[in-house]
C-alpha positions in Angstrom: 37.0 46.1 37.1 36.7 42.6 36.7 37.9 40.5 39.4 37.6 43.0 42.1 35.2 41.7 44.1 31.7 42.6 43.3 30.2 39.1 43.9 30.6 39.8 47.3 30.3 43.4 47.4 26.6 42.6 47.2 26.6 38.7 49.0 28.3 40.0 52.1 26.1 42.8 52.8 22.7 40.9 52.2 23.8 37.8 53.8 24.3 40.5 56.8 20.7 41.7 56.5 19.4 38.4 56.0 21.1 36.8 59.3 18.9 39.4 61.4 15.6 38.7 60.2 13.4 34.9 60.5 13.9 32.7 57.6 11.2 30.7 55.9 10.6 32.2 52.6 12.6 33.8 49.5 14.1 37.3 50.2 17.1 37.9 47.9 16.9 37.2 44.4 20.3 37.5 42.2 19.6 37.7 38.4 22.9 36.4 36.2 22.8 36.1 32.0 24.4 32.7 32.1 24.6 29.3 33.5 28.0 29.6 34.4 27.8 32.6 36.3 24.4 31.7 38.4 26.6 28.7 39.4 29.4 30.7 40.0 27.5 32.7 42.8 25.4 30.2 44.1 29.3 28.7 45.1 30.3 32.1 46.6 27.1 32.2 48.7 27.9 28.4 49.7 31.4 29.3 50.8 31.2 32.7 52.9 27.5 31.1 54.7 28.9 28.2 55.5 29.2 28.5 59.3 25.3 30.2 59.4 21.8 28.9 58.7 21.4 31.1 55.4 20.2 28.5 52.6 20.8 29.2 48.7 19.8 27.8 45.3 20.8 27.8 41.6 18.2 27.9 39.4 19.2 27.9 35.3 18.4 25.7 31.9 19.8 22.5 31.0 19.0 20.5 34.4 15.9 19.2 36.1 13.4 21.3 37.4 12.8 19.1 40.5 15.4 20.6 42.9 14.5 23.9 41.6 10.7 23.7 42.5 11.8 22.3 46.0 13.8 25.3 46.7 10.3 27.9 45.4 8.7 25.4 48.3 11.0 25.3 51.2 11.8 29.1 50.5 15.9 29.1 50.4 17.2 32.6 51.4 19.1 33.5 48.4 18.4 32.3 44.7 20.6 32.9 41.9 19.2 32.6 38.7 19.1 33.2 34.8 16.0 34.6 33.3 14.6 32.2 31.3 14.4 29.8 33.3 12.9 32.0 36.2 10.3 32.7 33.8 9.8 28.8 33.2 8.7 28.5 37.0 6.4 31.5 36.7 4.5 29.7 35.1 3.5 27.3 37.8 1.6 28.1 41.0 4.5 27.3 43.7 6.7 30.1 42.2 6.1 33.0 44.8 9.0 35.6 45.5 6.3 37.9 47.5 8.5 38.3 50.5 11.4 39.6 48.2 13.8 42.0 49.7 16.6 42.1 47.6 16.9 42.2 44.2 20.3 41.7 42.2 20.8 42.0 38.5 24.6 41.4 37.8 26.4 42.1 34.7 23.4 43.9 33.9 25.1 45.6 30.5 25.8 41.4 29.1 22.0 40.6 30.1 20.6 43.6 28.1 23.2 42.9 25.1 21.8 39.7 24.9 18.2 40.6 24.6 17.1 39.6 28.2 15.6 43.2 28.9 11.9 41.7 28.0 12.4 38.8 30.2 13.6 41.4 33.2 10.3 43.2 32.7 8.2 40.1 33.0 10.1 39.1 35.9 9.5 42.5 37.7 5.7 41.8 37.5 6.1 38.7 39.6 7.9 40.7 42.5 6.4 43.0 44.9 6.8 46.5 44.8 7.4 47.6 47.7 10.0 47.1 50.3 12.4 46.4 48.0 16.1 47.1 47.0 17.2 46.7 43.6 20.7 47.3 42.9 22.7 47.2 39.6 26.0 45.1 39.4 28.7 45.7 36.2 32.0 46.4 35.1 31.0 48.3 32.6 28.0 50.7 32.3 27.6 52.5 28.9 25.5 55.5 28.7 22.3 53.1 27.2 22.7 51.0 30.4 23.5 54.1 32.3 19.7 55.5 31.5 18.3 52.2 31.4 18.9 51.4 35.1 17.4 55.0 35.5 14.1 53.8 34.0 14.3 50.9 36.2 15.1 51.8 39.8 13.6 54.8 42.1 16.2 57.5 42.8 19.2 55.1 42.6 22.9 56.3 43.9 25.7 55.5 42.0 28.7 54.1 42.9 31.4 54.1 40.6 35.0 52.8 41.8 36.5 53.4 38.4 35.3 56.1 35.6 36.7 54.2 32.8 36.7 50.4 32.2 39.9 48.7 32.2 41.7 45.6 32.8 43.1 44.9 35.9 46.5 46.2 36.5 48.0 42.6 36.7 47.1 42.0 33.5 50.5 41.9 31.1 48.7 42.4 27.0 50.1 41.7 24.2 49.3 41.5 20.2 50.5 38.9 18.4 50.3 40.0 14.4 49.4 37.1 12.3 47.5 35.8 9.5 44.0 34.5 9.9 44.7 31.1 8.5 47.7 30.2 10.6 46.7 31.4 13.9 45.7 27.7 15.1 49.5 27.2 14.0 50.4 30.0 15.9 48.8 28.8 19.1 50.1 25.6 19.1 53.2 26.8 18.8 53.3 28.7 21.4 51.5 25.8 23.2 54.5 23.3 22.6 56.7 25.8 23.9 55.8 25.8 27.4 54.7 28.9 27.3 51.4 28.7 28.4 50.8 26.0 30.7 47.1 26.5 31.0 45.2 29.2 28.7 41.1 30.1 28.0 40.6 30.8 24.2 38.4 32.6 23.1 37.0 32.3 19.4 34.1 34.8 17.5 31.4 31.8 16.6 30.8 28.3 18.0 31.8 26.9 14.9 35.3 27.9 15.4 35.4 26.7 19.0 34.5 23.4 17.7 36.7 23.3 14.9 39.7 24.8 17.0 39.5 22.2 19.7 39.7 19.7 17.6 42.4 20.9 15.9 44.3 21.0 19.3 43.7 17.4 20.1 44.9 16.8 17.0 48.2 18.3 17.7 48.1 16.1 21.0 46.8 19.0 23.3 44.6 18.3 25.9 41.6 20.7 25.0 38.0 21.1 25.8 35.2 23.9 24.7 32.6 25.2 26.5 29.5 27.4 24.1 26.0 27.9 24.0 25.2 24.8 22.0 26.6 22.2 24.5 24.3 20.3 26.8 24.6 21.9 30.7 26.6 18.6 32.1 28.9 19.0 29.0 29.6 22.7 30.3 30.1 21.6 33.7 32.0 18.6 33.2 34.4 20.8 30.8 35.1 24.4 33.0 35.1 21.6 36.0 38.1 19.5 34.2 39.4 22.6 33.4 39.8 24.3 36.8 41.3 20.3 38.0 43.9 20.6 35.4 42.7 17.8 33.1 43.0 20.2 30.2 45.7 22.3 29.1 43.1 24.5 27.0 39.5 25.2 27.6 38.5 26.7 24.2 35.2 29.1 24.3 33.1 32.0 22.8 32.0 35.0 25.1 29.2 33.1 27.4 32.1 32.3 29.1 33.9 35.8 29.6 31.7 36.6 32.6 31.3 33.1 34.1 34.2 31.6 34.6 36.9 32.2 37.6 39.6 30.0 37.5 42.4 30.1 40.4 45.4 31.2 39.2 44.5 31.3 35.5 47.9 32.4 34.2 46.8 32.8 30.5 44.1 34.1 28.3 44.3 34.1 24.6 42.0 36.2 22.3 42.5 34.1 19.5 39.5 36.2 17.3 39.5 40.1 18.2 36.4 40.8 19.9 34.2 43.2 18.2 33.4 45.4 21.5 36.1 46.9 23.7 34.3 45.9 26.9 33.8 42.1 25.6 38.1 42.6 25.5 38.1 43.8 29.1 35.9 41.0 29.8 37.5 38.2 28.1 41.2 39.1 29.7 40.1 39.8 33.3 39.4 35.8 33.8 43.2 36.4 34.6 45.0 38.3 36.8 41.7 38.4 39.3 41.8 39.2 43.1 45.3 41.3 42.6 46.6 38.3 40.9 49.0 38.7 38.0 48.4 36.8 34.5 49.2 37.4 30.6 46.8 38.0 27.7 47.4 37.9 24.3 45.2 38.8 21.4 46.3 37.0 17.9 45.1 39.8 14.9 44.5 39.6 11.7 45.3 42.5 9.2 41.6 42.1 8.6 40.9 42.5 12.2 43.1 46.1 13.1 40.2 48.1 13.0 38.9 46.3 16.1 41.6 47.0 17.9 42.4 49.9 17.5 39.2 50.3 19.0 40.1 48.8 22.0 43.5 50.6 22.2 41.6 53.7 22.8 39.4 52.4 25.4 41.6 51.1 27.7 43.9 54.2 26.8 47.1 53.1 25.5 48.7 51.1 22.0 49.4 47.4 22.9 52.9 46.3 22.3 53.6 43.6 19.2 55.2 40.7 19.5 56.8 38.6 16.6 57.2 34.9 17.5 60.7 33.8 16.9 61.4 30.6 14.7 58.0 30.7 13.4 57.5 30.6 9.8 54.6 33.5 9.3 54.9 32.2 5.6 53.5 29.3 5.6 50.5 27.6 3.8 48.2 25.7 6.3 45.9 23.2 5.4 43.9 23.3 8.2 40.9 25.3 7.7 39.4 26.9 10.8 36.4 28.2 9.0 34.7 26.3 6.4 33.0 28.5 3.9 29.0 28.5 4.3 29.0 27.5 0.4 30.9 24.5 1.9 28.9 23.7 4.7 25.9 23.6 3.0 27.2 21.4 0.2 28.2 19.1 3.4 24.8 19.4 4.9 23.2 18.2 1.4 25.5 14.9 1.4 25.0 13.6 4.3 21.2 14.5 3.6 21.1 12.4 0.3 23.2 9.8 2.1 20.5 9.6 5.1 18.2 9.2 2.4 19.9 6.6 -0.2 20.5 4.7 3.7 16.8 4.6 4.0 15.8 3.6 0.8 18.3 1.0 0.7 16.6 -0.6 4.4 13.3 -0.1 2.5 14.3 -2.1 -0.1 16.0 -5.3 1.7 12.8 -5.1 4.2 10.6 -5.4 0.6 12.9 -8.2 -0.5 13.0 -10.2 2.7 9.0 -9.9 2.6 8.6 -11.2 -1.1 11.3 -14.0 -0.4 9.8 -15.3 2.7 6.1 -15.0 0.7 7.4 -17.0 -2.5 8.4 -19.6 0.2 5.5 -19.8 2.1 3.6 -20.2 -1.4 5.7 -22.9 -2.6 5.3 -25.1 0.3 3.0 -27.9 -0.2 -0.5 -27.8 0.8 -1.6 -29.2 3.9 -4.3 -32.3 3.7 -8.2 -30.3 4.5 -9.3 -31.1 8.2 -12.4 -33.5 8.3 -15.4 -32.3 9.4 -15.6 -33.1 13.4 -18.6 -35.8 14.2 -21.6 -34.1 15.8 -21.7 -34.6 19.3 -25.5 -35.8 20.9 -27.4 -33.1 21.6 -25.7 -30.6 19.5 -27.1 -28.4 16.7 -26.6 -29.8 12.9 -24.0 -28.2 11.0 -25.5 -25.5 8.3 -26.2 -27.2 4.9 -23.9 -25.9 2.3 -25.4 -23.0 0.3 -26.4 -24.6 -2.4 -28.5 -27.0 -0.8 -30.5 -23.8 1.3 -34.1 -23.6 0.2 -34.5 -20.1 -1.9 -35.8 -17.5 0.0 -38.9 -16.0 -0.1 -37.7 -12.3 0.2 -38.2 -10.6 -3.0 -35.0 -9.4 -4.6 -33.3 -6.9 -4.1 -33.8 -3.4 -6.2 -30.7 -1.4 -5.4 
């Protein structure tokens, strides 16, 4: 289950191979779907090798390739990295993994979700063949990922601490029944209360992260959000203010589920259902990790029951409803979460024909400015002609004006 450990249960072991053997090139590769995570492990390498010569390196998207290329070169002894931007390196002459003797794919069910199985493949080209152990890292392993890592790896033994996925047992869930447009009510509510000092939201779409963190601020709540369409150092600097306690919420959609570990994260709040039952398992074991105990609450819609129920019957058992006391489930909200795409668009065309009335507007003063400054240069008066400078001695006559040239004595021309 999530938070149990398996970081190490495949760190601790390699590092312990690794420390018997010569350094000097690449020989464990670990192969993360996102940012987050790769820099997640990289840390956990950083911390348990600290007191041994064992060298590591992150290598992901949205930073310089520099420091990346320097570790291909010097040969670090463990490299954690997302596929994309292994693949990038591939491309150039330094990147050798030849000596490769372990290689990691974690959360390998959320890599093949999100379409990285192609990349794998290519990746598997670049790596020897031989002498090699490949090993298989997830919390959850449905029967397509199950066969999958059959096609993938030689004879491989399973081992499976857990037959069915489930959060961890520190977990306390809860359902919170609520209309879709007041559930940003809803959370700030329960914000203002005090009872959730510190909680990771999780929304469906980036649009609604966006639109939900700033509704928080709005409200006065220190919030932050963390998706796929934010620059790397935006991520960084908001998971890192995050963990330091600079925000009371860190809103984000599911690149986060399986990349973030906060210490002592006390609150996780589904605020859309998620549509699979393991992205739920996920999404609440950010909480409650290492035998820790934490809360997790899911807000749903009547719309959004059929999802759960879902989820009810994978983790085996009904989740208990709680009705807010004092607040008024009746109430119309103004704040829209989601805008309509009929909306959006319509938005998207104004500040288009704004741009362009902008531009033909700075078109137009620029013409004006030109015309005014040549009406003054043509009314200005005429300056007196220069005289013709006196010949010095010696020098060559100054040509006779053309109508005072001899004719000349080449016929005329026919064309």
């Amino acid at each position: 289950m999530t938070g149990s450990g398996k970081t190490y249960a495949f760190l601790l072991p390699i590092l312990h191979q690794l420390m018997a053997k010569p350094r000097g090139a690449t020989r464990a590769l670990v192969l993360t779907p996102t940012r987050e995570l790769a820099a997640q492990i990289h840390q956990s390498m950083n911390d348990v090798a600290v007191h041994t010569p064992l060298t590591g390196a992150a290598v992901f998207g949205g930073v310089g390739m520099g420091p990346q290329e320097h570790a291909f070169r010097s040969g670090v002894d463990v490299m954690v990295a997302t596929p994309g931007r292994l693949l990038d390196h591939f491309r150039q002459p330094y990147a050798k993994l030849d000596q490769l003797e372990f290689l990691v794919l974690d959360e390998a069910d959320r890599m093949l979700d999100m379409g990285f199985l192609p990349e794998i493949k290519k990746i598997l080209r670049h790596l020897p063949k031989t002498k090699r152990q490949t090993l298989f890292f997830s919390a959850t392993m449905p029967a397509p990922i199950a066969a999958l890592s059959h096609e993938m790896l030689n004879k491989p033994v399973t081992l499976n601490l857990q037959r069915q996925a489930a959060p961890a047992k520190g977990i306390t869930q809860a359902v919170y029944p609520v209309s879709q447009d007041l559930k940003s009510a809803l959370l700030v509510e329960l914000l203002k209360r005090g009872d959730m000092p510190q909680a990771l939201v999780f929304t469906r779409t980036k649009h609604r992260a966006n639109r939900l963190a700033s509704q928080l601020v709005t409200h006065g709540i220190k919030a932050e959000r963390i998706h796929g369409n934010r620059s790397q150092s935006q991520r960084t600097q908001a998971l890192a203010g995050f963990k330091a306690g600079s925000y009371q919420v860190l809103v984000a959609t599911d690149i986060a589920a399986r990349g973030i570990d906060v210490e002592a994260l006390g609150h996780v709040v589904n605020f859309d259902v998620p549509v699979a039952a393991e992205d739920y398992i996920h999404r609440v074991g950010r909480t409650a990790r290492a035998e820790a105990t934490g809360e997790a609450f899911t807000f749903v819609s009547p719309e959004e029951e059929g999802e759960l129920r879902q989820i009810e019957r994978a983790i085996g058992k009904q989740l208990p409803r709680v009705t807010v006391s004092g607040f008024d489930y009746a109430a119309k909200s103004n704040a829209k979460l989601e805008v309509p795409l009929a909306e959006r668009i319509a938005e998207i065309r104004r500040k288009k024909s704004e741009d362009r009335a902008r531009a033909a507007a700075k078109v137009a003063r620029r013409d004006a400015a030109q015309s005014s400054e040549g009406a003054r240069r043509g009314s200005a008066p005429a300056r007196p002609a220069a005289k013709p400078a006196a010949a010095r001695p010696g020098s060559r006559p100054a040509s006779r004006p053309a109508s005072s040239r001899p004719p000349s004595s080449r016929p005329p021309s026919r064309g």
